[in-house]
C-alpha positions as CSV (number, residue, x, y, z in Angstrom):
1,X,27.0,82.3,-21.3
2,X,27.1,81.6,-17.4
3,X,25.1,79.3,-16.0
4,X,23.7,79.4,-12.2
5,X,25.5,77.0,-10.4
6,X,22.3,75.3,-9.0
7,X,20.8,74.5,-12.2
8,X,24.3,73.4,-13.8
9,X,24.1,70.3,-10.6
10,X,19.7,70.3,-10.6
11,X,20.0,69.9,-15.0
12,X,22.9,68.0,-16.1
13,X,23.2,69.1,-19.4
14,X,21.6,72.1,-19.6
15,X,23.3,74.6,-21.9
16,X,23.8,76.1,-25.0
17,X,25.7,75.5,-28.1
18,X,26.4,79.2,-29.4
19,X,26.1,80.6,-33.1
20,X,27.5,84.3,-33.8
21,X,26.7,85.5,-37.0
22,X,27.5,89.8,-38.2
23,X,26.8,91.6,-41.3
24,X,23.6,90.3,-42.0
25,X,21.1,91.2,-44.4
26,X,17.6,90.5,-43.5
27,X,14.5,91.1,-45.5
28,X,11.0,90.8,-44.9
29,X,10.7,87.7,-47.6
30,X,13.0,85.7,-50.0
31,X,11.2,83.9,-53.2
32,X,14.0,81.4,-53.0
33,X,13.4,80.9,-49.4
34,X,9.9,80.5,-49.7
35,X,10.3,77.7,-52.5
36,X,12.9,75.9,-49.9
37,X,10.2,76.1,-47.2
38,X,8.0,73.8,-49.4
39,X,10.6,71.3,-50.4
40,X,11.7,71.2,-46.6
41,X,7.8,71.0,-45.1
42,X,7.0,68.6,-47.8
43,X,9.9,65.9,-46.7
44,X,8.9,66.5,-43.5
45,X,5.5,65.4,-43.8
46,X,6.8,62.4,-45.7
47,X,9.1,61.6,-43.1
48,X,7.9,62.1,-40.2
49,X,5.4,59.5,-38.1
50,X,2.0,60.3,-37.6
51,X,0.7,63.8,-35.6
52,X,-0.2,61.2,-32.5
53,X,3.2,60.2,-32.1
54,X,5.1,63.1,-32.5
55,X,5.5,64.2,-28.6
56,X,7.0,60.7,-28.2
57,X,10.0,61.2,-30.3
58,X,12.8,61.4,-28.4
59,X,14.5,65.4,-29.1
60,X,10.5,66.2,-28.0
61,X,10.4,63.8,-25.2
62,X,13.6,65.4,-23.2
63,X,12.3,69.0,-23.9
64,X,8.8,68.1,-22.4
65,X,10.5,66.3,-19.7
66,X,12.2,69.9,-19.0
67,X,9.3,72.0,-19.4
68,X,7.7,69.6,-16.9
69,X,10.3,70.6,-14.1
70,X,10.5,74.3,-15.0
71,X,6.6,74.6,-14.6
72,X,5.7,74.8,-18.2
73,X,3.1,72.4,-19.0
74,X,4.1,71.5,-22.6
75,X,0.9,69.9,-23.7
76,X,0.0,74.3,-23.7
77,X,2.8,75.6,-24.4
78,X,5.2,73.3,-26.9
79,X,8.6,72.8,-27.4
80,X,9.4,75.0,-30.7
81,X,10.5,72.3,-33.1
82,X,7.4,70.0,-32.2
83,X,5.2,73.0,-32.6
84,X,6.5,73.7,-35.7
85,X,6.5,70.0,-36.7
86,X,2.3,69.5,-35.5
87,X,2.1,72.9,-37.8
88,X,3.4,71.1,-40.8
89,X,2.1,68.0,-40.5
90,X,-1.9,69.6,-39.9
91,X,-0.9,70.9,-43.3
92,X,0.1,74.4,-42.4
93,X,3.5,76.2,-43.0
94,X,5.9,77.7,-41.1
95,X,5.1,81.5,-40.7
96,X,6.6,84.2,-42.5
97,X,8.4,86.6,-39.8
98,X,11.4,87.6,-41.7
99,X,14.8,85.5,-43.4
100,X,16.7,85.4,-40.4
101,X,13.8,83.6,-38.3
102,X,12.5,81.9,-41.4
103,X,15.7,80.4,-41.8
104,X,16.1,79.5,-38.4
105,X,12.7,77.7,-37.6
106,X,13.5,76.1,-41.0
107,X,16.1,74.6,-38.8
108,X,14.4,73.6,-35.7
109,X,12.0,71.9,-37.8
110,X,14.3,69.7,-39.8
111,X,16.5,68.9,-36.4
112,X,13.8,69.1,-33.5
113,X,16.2,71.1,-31.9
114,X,14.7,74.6,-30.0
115,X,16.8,77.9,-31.3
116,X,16.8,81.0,-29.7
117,X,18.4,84.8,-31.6
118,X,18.8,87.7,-29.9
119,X,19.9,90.9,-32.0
120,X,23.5,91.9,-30.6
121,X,22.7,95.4,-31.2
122,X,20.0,95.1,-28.0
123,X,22.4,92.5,-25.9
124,X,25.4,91.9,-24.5
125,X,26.5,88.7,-25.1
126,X,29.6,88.8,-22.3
127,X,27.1,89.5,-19.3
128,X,24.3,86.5,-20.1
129,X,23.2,84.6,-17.3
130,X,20.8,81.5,-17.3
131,X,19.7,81.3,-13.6
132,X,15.8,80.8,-12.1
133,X,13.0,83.1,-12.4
134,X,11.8,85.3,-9.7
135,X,8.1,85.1,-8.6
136,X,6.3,87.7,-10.0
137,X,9.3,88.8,-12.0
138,X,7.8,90.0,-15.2
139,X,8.5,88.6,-18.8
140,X,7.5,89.8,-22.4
141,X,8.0,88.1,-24.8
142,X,7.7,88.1,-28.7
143,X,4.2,87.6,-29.5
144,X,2.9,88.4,-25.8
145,X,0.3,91.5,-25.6
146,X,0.8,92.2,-22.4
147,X,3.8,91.2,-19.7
148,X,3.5,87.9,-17.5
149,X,4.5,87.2,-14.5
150,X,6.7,84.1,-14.0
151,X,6.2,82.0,-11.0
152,X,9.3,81.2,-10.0
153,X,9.9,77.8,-11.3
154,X,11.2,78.7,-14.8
155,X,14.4,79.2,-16.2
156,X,15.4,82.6,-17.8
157,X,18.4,84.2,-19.5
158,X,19.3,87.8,-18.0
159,X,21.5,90.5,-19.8
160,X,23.1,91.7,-16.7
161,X,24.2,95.0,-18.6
162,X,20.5,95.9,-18.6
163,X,19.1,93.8,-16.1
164,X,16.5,92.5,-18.8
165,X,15.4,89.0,-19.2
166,X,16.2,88.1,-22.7
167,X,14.1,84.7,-22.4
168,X,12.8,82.1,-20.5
169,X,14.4,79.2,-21.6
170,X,13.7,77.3,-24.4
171,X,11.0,78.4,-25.2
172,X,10.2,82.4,-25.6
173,X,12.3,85.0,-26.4
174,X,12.2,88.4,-25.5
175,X,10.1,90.9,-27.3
176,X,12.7,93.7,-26.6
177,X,15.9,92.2,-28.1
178,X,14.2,89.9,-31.7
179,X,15.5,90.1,-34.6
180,X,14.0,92.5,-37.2
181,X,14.6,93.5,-40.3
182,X,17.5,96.5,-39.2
183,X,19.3,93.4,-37.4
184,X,22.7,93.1,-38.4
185,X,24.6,90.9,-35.8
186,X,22.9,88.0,-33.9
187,X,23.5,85.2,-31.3
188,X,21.9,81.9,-32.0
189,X,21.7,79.9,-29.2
190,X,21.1,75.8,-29.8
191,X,19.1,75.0,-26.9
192,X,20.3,71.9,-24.8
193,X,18.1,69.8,-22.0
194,X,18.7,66.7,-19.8
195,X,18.7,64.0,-22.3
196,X,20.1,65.4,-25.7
197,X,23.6,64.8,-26.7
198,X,25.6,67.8,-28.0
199,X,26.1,66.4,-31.4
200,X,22.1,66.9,-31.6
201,X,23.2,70.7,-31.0
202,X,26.1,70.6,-33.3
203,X,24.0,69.2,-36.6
204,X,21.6,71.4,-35.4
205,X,24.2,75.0,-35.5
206,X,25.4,73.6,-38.7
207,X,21.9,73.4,-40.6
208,X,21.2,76.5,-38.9
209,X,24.2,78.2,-40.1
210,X,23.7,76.8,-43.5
211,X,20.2,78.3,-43.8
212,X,20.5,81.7,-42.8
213,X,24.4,81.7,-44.9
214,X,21.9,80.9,-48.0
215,X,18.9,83.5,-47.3
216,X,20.1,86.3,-45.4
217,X,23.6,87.4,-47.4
218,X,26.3,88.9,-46.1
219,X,26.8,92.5,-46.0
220,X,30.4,91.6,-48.0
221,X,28.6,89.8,-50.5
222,X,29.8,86.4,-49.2
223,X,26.5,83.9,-50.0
């Protein structure tokens, strides 16, 4: 993925560590994988300080620190993994989307790290851009009722085959290009800030990769 020149020299070390995975199978649930959901929210609420101190620790510190400068005010809208993380540690579980996503916020919880996945089947992944947002460009993203219109601070990834934004980085994906059920081939994207060393991202693509290897099986019958 290319990244706008400006925001390469504005965010040194912004970027992406990049996960391709094809001939997946992805169901709506997995027994297994809901089992492994407990064992993994259960050590995290064993391990993991108290709900007051979680936005201090430090893979949530540089992503707040981000969202600050992108005009995303992260005590509304949180990083992923610390959204995920409050979720757990309230008591709650991760939710149930599908496998694939299951498997992946299974990751971002255990690591901190923010993921994104976009089905290959809806994007190109030789033509992404990261670059700034547009004022009054609109956005929708998964979950969204209704389109917004960014302001012109944030950061978004563009599929310049279609001219769609694919996300606004790190922290919403688009609606248009998720992964469903009928997904097959998909690009994981670790996502990396100011302040978080790649080999955060690297253990983070290898848990990840691990995960969805174990709950969505390959098309060949690989596990």
């Amino acid at each position: 993925m290319e990244i706008q020149k400006d925001l390469a020299e504005a965010f040194p070390g912004l970027g992406v560590l990049e996960l391709k995975m094809e001939g997946l199978v992805v169901r709506k649930t997995d027994r297994a994988l809901e089992e492994f959901k407990n064992e993994v929210q259960e050590r995290v609420r064993k391990t993991t300080r108290s709900l007051s101190e979680v936005k201090d620790l430090q893979v949530f510190r540089a992503y707040r620190d981000f969202f600050w400068r992108v005009g995303v005010d992260p005590t509304k809208t949180r990083p992923a993994g610390e959204a995920l993380t409050r979720r757990v540690l309230s008591g709650g579980s991760i939710p149930t989307i599908n496998t694939f996503v299951d498997s992946y916020n299974l990751a971002s919880l255990e690591t901190h790290i923010a993921i994104a996945a976009f089905d290959l089947a809806r994007v190109d992944e030789s033509s992404l851009l990261m670059r700034r947002a547009t004022l009054g460009e609109a956005f929708l993203g998964i979950g969204m009722p209704s389109p917004i219109q960014l302001k012109g601070a944030e950061i978004v990834i563009e599929d310049l085959s279609s001219r769609r934004l694919v996300a606004v980085y790190p922290y919403r994906d688009s609606d248009d290009s998720k992964v469903t059920e009928e997904s097959r081939d998909v690009l994981l994207m670790m996502c990396g800030v100011p302040g978080l060393d790649l080999s955060a991202l690297e253990g983070a693509r290898g848990v990840c990769k691990e995960h969805v290897e174990r709950f969505c099986k390959l098309s060949d019958g690989q596990p």
